[in-house]
Each structure stands twice: as C-alpha cells, then as structure tokens.
C-alpha positions as CSV (number, residue, x, y, z in Angstrom):
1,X,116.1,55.0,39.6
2,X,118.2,52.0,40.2
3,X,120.7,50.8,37.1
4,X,119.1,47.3,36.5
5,X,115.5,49.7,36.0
6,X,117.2,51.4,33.4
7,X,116.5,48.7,30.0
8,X,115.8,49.9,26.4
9,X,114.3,47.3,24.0
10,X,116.0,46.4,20.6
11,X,113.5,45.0,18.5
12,X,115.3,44.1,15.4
13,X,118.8,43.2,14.7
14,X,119.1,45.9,12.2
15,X,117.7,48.5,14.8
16,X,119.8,51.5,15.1
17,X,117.3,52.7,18.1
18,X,115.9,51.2,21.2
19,X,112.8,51.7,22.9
20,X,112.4,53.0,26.6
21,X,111.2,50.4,28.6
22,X,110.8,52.7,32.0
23,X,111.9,56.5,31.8
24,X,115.5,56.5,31.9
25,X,118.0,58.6,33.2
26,X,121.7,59.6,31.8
27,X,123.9,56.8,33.0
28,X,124.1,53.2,32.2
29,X,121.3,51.3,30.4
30,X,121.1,47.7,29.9
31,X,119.8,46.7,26.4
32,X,116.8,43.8,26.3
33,X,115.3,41.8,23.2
34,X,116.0,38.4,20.9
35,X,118.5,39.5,18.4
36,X,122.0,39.7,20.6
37,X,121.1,42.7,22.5
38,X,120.4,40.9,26.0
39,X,122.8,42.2,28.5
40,X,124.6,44.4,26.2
41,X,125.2,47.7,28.0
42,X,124.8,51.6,26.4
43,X,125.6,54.5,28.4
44,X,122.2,57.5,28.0
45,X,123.7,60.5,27.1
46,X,120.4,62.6,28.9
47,X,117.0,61.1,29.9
48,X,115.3,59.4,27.8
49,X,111.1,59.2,28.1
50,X,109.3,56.3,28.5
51,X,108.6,54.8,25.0
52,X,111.0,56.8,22.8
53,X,114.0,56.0,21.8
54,X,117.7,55.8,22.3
55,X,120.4,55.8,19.5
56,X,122.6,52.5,19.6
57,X,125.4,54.4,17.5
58,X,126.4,57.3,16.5
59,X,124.4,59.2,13.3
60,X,124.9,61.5,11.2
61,X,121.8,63.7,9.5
62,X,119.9,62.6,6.7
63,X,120.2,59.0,8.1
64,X,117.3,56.5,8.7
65,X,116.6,55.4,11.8
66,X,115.9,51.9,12.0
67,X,113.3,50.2,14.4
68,X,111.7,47.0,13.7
69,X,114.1,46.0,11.2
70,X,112.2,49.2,8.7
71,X,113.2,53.1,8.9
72,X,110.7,54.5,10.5
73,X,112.2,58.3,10.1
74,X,115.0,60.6,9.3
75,X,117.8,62.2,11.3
76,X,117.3,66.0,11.1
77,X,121.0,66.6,12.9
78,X,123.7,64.4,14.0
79,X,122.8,62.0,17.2
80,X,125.6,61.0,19.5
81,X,125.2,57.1,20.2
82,X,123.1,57.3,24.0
83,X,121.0,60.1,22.9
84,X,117.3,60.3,22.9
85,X,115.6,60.3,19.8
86,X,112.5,62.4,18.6
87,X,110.7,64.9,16.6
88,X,113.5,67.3,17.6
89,X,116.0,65.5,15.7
90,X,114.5,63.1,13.8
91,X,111.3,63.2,10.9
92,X,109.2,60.8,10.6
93,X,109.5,58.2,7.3
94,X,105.6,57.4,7.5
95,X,103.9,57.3,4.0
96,X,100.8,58.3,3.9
97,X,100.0,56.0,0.8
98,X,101.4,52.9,2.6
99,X,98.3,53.2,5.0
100,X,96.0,52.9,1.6
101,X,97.5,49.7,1.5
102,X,95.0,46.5,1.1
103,X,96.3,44.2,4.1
104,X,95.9,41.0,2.3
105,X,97.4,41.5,-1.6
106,X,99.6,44.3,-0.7
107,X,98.0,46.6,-3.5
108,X,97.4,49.9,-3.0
109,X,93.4,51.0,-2.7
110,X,94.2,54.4,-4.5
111,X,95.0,52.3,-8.4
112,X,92.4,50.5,-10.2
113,X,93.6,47.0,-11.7
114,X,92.4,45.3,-14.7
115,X,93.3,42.3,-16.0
116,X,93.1,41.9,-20.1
C-alpha cells in the first residue's frame, strides 16, 4: 500500500480516535477531515482494519474514547498514540436506554409524563 493510501478520518475536533479510511498498515498515516486534521501526519503503530480506529494520542485505561465529538467507549488498557482501537482494548459507552429515546423531544419512551 502506497503512503498517500494510508488516511484515517477525524471527525470531530475533540476526537481522540480516527477512523480507517482503507486498511492501513504500520507506518505513516495521513490524517483527513474539517476540524485541523487535514494533512496532519500519525505514525500506525500495527495495522489498523478498514473502519476501526486509530488513537490520535496516547491513553491511559479507564479513558473515553472520543469520536464524533461524544465517547463512544472505554479504554480497557493503556493505548499507545498510532494503535488500533477495538473491543480488545476498549468497551463500548452505548446505553441501552439512549436508544428508548423519542427523536423529536428528547424524552425517554420508558417514563410516563404528566402535566398537573
């Protein structure tokens, strides 16, 4: 794979994690996406699937990881900044009650409201 194949995707600005944009490959990445990232560089620690993601810093465990500006898990171990990130050393932050959300007044489904 050549170098300029090798992009991860930076949604938010507060993203800790990048997204895969091709399967990538230890060595240099270039970093894509509206917040600053664009032609920043990070080196991939080992491959990194299509898709998943890559750590933009260093982290220790416990930590959030950040994507879309929201934590969308937790860090099981430490990650070195340019490794792949996963269930094998990260937990996902999804809550199951935030899908029993109602999409239009934010409310949850699952608690009745009255008004007096």
């Amino acid at each position: 794979m050549k170098s300029m194949d090798q992009i991860c995707y930076v949604v938010h600005e507060a993203d800790n994690a990048a997204t895969a944009m091709a399967d990538i490959e230890a060595g240099k990445v270039t970093l894509t996406g509206e917040y600053g990232s664009a032609g920043k560089e990070i080196t991939a620690l080992q491959p990194v699937p299509f898709g998943h993601k890559i750590a933009l810093r260093d982290l220790e465990e416990k930590e959030p990881v950040i994507k879309y500006g929201a934590c969308i898990g937790i860090t099981t171990k430490k990650i070195r900044k340019g490794m792949h990130i996963h269930l094998h050393n990260m937990k996902s932050a999804y809550d199951f009650r935030s899908a029993e959300l109602d999409p239009v007044t934010i409310h949850a489904k699952d608690i009745e409201y009255k008004v007096y």
